[in-house]
C-alpha positions, 0 to 999 in steps of 0.5 A, a space after each residue: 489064907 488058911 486059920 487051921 489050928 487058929 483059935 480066935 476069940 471075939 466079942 460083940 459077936 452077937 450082931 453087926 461087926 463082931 458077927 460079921 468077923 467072927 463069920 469070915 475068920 470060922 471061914 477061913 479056918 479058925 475055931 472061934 468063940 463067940 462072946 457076948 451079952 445075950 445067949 441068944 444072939 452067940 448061939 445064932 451065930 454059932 448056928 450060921 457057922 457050924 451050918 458052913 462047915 465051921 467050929 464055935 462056941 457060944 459064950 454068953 458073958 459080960 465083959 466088963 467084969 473080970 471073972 466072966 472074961 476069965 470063964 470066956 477064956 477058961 472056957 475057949 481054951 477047954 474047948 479049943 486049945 490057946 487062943 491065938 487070935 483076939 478081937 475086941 468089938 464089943 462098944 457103945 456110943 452112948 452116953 451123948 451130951 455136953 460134959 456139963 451136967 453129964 451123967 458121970 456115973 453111965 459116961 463111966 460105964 461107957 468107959 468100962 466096956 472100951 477101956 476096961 474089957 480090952 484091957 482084962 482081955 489082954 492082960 489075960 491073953 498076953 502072958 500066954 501068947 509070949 510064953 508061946 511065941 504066938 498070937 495076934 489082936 485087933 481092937 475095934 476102935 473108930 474114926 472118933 478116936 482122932 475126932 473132936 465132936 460135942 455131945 461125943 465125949 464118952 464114945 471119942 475118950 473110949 476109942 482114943 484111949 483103945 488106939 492108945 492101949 494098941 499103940 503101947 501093947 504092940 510095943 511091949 510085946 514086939 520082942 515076943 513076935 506078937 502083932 496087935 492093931 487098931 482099926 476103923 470097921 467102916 460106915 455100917 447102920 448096924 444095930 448100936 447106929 439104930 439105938 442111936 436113931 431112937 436115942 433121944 439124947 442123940 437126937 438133942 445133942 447129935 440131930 445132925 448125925 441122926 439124920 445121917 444115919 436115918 438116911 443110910 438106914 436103908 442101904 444094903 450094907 452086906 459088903 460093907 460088913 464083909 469087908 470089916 471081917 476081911 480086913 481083920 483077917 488080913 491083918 490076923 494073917 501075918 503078913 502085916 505084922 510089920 505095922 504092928 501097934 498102928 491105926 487103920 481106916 477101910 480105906 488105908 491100903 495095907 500093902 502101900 503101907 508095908 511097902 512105905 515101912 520097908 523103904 524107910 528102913 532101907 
């Protein structure tokens, strides 16, 4: 497939997934701002994709407050034009622990960077993609959006509330002919999995999930990452637009899922 005159905005994309997306998406074409915390890690990124022949632009910015997503956008639409793809990545999985006793106002926190920062984004992107008739998002969630695990509450109320946010967002805007998912990126040790290696909440409340991952830590995960961006970029394509509004896991085959859609509606 081909992004010419795509114009995509990712965050998290200093490490990981969002690195990985934001790399795959330049790949194919689109000009890609590269949001996220530290300058450093963007501008490594931006530097991995103007090496290969692609166009980006690093934005140092804090997402969970609304005029740093304004300067984000202000900026990728100075450079490159309206934006037309979006993806949310950026997350945390802490606070860990029981909701007795939790640390409300750092639970909260979570909140505010995968409820509130989707949030700010499309509520800014939207209006601008209706008025054009053009434009595409997927939201980084995570199985735990349909899980139950203790000690997990901040991280699975954040990823449910993002499917939910998907699910509502997609049928508002389905009349403007704009598509918006939801998806698990896969099984990765990325950084944020390593922090919660050494997290000793994690290990008092989630030994068994640290333990897992520590045993993981060494695989070469490369394809894995590879496969996430491929299948962002699949669903940015066009081509399943008629699912618009879903959920996906890496292994959901969007083909049999499309097919599936347009036999019920025969």
């Amino acid at each position: 497939m081909s992004f010419k005159g795509e114009v995509a905005l990712v965050t998290g994309a200093g490490k990981g997934f969002g690195r990985s997306i934001a790399l795959t998406l330049a790949g194919q074409g689109s000009a890609v701002a590269l949001v996220a915390r530290t300058a450093s890690d963007v501008e490594a990124v931006a530097a991995e994709i103007a090496a290969a022949g692609g166009t980006a632009l690093p934005i140092a910015a804090d997402v969970t407050q609304a005029p740093d997503v304004e300067r984000s956008i202000r900026e990728t639409q100075a450079r490159f034009g309206p934006i037309t793809q979006f993806v949310n990545n950026a997350g945390v999985g802490w606070p860990y622990g029981p909701v007795a006793g939790m640390d409300v106002a750092r639970w909260w926190q979570a909140q505010q960077l995968h409820q509130l920062a989707p949030m700010l984004y499309l509520s800014r992107l939207l209006p601008k993609m209706r008025e054009n008739g053009r434009g595409r998002a997927v939201i980084v969630s995570a199985r735990a959006s349909h899980a139950t695990v203790g000690g997990m509450s901040a991280y699975i109320t954040g990823k449910t509330a993002q499917v939910r946010i998907v699910n509502v967002a997609a049928m508002e805007n389905a009349d403007a002919g704009l598509a918006i998912f939801a998806i698990d990126p896969g099984f990765v040790v990325t950084d944020l999995a390593r922090e919660t290696m050494t997290s000793p909440e994690a290990k008092a409340h989630l030994p068994g999930m640290v333990d897992r991952l520590g045993e993981a830590s060494t695989r070469d995960f490369s394809g894995d990452l590879a496969a996430c961006g491929q299948r962002v970029a699949d669903l940015l394509s066009g081509r399943y637009d008629a699912l618009s509004g879903r959920y996906f896991e890496m292994q959901d085959d969007l083909d049999a899922a499309l097919a599936s859609l347009k036999e019920a509606a025969a």
